[in-house]
N, C-alpha and C positions, 0 to 999 in steps of 0.2 A: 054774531059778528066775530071775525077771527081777530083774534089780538094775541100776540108773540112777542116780547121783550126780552132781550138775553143781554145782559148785562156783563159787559167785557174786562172795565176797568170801575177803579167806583168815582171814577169823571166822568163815565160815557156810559152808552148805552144804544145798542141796535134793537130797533123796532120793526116788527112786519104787522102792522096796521092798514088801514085803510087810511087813504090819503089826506084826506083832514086830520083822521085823528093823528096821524104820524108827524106832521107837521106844524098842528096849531093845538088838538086839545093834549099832547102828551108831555111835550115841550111846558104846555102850561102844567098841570101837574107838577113835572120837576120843580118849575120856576116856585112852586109852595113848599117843597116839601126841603128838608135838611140838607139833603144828599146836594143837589144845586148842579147835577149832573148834563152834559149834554146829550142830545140824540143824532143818532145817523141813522139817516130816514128816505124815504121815497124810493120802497121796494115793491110795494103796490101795482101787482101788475096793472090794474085798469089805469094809473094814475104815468106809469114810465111814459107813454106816450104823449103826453101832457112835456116833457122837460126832455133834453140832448142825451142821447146814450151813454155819458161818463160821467153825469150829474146827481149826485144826492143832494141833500139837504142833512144841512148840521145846525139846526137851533140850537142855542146855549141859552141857559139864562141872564138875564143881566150879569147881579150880584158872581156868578162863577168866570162872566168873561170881565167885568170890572179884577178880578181876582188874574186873569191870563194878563190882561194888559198891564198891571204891577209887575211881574217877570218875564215880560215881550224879550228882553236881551238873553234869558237866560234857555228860552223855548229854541226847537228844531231851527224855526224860519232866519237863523243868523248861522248855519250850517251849511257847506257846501253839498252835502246831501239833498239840502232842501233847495238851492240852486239849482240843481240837474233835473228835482220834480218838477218846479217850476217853469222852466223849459220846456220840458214834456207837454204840461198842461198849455200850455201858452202854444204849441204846436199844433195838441188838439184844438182846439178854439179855431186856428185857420181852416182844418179839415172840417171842421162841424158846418 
């Protein structure tokens, strides 16, 4: 089975997995181990056809999103930056 993690930041990490494993068993992994990293996931060719053409998957684990939502004011999403994506994505959604 092909399995690829490359590891971007030491919050996150992109998986080229197969679809389960990318989504439910790798995510759980993280969720055990120190790191408490999240994934961005659903590159699996057999599985894109399953979900909308601009859609991944980001499982977090609890414990590290308990951890995001203590500093929700100090994150991107209170950024006019993060306005203008959000627009975008909200655009896509009517085109999908």
């Amino acid at each position: 089975m092909f399995q690829k993690c490359i590891i971007i930041l030491s919050s996150a990490t992109i998986c080229f997995l197969l679809g389960c494993g990318s989504i439910i068993y790798y995510p759980y992994l993280e969720s055990l181990s120190d790191r408490q990293r999240a994934v961005i996931d659903m590159f699996d060719p057999s599985a894109r056809p399953c979900v909308p053409a601009n859609v991944f998957s980001f499982p977090i684990p609890m414990k590290r999103f308990e951890k995001i939502i203590q500093f929700w004011e100090e994150t991107f999403v209170i950024t006019p930056t993060w306005t203008k994506v959000k627009k975008r994505m909200d655009k896509n959604k009517e085109t999908d």
